[in-house]
N, C-alpha and C positions, 0 to 999 in steps of 0.2 A: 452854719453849713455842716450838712451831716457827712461823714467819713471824710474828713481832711484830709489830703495829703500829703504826709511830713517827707522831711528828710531832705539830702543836697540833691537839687539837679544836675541830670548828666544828658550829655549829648544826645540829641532828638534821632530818629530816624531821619536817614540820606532822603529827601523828595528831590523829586522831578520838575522842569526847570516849570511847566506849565502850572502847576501850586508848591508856592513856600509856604511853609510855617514859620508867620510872624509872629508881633504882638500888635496892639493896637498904636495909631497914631499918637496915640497921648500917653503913651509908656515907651518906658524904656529895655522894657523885656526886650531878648533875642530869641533868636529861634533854637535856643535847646532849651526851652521852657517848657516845648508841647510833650514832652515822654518827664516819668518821674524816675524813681531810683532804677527801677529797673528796665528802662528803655520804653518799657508801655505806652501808649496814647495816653496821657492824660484826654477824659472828657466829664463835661459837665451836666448835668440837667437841670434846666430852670422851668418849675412846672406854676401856674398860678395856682392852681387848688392844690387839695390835698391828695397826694399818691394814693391815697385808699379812693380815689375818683378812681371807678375803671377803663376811663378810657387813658388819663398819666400812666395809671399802673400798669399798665401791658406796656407801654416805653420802658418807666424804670424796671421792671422784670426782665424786662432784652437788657438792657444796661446790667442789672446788676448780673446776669447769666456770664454775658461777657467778660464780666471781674472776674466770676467766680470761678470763669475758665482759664484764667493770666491772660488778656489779650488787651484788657485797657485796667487803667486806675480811675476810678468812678469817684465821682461827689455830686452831691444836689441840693436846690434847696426846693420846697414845696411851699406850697400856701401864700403863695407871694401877690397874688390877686390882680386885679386891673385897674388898680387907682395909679400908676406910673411908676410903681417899684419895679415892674421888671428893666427896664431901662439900666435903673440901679443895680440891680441886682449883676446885669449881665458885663456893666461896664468894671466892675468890682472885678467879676472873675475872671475875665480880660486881662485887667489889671495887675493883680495877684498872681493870678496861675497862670496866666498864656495858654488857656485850652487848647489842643487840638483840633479839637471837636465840643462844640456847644447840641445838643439835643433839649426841644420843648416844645409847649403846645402855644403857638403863635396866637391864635385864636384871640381878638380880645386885649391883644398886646402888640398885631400887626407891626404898626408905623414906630416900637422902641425897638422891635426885634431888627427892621431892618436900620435902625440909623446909626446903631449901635456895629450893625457886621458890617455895614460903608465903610465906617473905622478901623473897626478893628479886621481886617483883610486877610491876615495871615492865618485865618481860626474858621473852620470850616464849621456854616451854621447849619442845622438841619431841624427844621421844624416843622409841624403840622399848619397848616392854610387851603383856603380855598382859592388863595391867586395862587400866580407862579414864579419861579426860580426867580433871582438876582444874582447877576454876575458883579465880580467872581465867586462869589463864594457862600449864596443862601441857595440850598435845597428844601425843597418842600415836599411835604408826603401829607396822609392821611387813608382816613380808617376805611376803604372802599369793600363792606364787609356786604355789599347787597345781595350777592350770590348766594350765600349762607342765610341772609335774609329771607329770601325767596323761599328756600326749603322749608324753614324754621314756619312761614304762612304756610307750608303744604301739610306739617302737621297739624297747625291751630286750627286750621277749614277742616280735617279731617279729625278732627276728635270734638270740637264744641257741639255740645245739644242742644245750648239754646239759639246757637245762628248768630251768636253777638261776639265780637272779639273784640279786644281792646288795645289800645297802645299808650306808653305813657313814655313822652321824649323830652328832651332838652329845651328848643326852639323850634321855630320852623325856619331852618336854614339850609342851605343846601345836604349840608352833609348828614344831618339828622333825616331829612324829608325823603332823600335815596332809601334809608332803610323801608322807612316807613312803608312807600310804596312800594317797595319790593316783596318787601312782607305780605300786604294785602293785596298783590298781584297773583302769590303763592296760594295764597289763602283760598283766593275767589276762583283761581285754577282747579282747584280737587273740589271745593262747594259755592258754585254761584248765588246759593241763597245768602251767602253771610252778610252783616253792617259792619262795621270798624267806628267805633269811639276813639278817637285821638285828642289826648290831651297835653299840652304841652306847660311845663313847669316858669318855663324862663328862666333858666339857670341849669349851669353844667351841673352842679354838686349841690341837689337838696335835700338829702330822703325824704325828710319829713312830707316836704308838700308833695314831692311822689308818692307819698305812701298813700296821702289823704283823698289824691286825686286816682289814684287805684282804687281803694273801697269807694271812691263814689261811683263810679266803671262798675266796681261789680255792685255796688247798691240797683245799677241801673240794667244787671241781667248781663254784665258778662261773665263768661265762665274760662273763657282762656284769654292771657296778656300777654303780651308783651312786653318787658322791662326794659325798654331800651335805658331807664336812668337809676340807678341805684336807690332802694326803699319800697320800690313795687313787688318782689318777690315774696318779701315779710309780709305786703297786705295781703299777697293772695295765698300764701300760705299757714294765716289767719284765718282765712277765710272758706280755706278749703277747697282752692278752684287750683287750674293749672296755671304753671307761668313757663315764660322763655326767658334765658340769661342773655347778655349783652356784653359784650368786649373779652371776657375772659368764661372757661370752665365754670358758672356759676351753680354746681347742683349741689354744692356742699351747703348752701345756704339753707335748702329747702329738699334733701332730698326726696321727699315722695313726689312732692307734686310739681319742682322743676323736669321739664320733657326735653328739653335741651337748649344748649347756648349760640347764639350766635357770636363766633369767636373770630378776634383779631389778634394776629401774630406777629411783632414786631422783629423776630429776630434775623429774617430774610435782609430785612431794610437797616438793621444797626450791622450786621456781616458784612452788609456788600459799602455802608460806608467807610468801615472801621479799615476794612480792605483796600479803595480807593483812598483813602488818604496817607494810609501807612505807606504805597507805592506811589503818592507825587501825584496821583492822577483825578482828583477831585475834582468837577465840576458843579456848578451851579445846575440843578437838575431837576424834572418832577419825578418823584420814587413812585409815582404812581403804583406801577407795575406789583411793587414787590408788594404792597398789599391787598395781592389780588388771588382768588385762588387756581391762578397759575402758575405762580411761584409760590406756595405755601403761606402767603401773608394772611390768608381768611380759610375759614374752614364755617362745619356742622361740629358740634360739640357732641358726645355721645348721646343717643338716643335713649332715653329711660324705659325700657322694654315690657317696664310693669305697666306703664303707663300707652302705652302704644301698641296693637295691633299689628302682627306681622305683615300682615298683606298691605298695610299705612307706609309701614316701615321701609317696605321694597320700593314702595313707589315712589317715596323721596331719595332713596341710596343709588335708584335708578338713573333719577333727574340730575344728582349729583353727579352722577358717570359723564353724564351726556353734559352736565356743565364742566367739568374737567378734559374733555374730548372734545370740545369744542361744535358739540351739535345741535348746545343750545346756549343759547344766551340771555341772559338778564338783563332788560333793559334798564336804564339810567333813567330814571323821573328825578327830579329834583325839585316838582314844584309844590306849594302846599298841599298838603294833603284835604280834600273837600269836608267841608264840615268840621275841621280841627277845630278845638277851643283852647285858649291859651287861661290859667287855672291861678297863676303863679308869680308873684312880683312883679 
């Protein structure tokens, strides 16, 4: 477990009568377990891949932000996978620590995530899912980045020359499939000539086979991608075409030829839980909201201006306005994408 936290515990924050902070059923922790030496939250992250995955890394970055500002005491562990260690994993920390707060990506780990917070009640869970909340005490969120999506296809349709754009994603699941067509809703809005190649890896964390299933994307004439999964930005900055980032600021990877990222902002959604439970008043909840950009949970990543055309540039800063204003909206597709091929385990 990286960054332990040592030292005696002292008395928890006073909560409100509607959430206590316990311990699990099958410990004998009390509730001044959840704050460490210095009254902080204790909270946790249990992520199954590796943190360098960009969609964990945008949580643990909110996490560790919030350390780094004194507001909780952080630990995690990563790479923990989906053969039934997380179960282990979370009833350990339960055990041990008496979290506060558990943060992770559910995903894949569903059915240990919740049987494990049935348990353990006093420890407020908050993870990523496509269902919803468990009372009392699982909240669920996720990366509802299709807004930024949409733009990020207003540049690809407005800059490819060959009409062919690409995508290379996760799965075809709900939450991946949103981008996807948002993307190519964006796209086909500024040039209705364009195709979309979609290919999907099957797996959250592979570069490699993203990378392999990008040069075969541009083997087959595209010239702008999409990265929705980490390893695609390397093939096409090999290759000398453009890409888009995926979950965080990705232009350091690639600067010339990343155009910009579609970015997820976790720190709206770890603020307002860290908040809620500090003051007693947790519920089992969908965070939907806070990652939307309405609340600053999704954004456009900076525009690469070498790469972009002023008059390209207004027209999506514009759509941006009118999606922050409320005069336009992005609809939700979540179904496969037509013609997707799956590439990958």
């Amino acid at each position: 477990m990286n960054k332990l936290i040592n030292g005696r515990r002292v008395a928890a924050l006073v909560v409100a009568a509607g959430f206590l902070f316990g311990a699990c059923a099958s410990t004998d922790n009390s509730a001044d377990t959840a704050s460490g030496v210095s009254g902080k939250l204790k909270v946790f992250g249990a992520f199954a891949t590796a943190k360098e995955e960009p969609w964990d890394g945008v949580i643990n970055d909110a996490l560790q932000r919030a350390e780094d500002a004194g507001t909780i005491e952080y630990s995690f562990v990563d790479k923990i996978g989906y053969a039934g260690d997380m179960e282990r994993v979370l009833r350990e920390s339960c055990a041990k620590d008496a979290p506060a707060i558990i943060f992770g990506d559910a995903f894949g780990n569903e059915e240990a995530v919740r049987r494990v917070a049935a348990e353990c009640t006093g420890t407020a869970f908050v993870f990523g899912s496509g269902s919803g909340p468990t009372n009392p005490n699982v909240a669920v969120f996720d990366n509802w980045i299709h807004e930024p999506a949409y733009l990020a296809g207003m540049l690809a349709g407005g800059l490819t020359k060959s009409n062919i754009l690409g995508v290379v994603g996760a799965m075809p699941i709900p939450e991946v499939n949103r981008l996807i067509n948002a993307f190519i809703a964006g796209a086909t809005a500024v040039n209705p000539k364009i195709t979309v190649k979609v290919s999907f890896i099957n797996s959250f964390f592979d570069p490699a086979t993203a990378k392999e299933a990008a040069l075969a994307q541009i083997a087959a004439g595209v010239d702008v991608i999409y990265a929705e999964r980490a390893g695609v930005i390397e093939a096409a900055a090999e290759k000398g075409i453009l890409a888009i980032g995926n979950m965080s600021d990705q232009s350091s990877i690639a600067p010339d030829t990343v155009v910009t990222s579609v970015m997820w902002n976790m720190n709206p959604t770890v603020s307002y839980v860290i908040d809620q439970v500090a003051r007693g008043a947790f519920t089992a909840q969908d965070l939907k909201d806070f990652s939307m950009m309405g609340k600053g949970g999704a954004s456009l990543g900076p525009i690469n201006t070498k790469l972009v055309a002023p008059d390209l540039a207004k027209k999506v800063t514009d759509q941006l306005a009118a999606i922050e204003n409320g005069a336009f909206r992005v609809d939700i597709n979540e179904s496969q994408p037509a013609g997707s091929v799956t590439v990958g385990g």
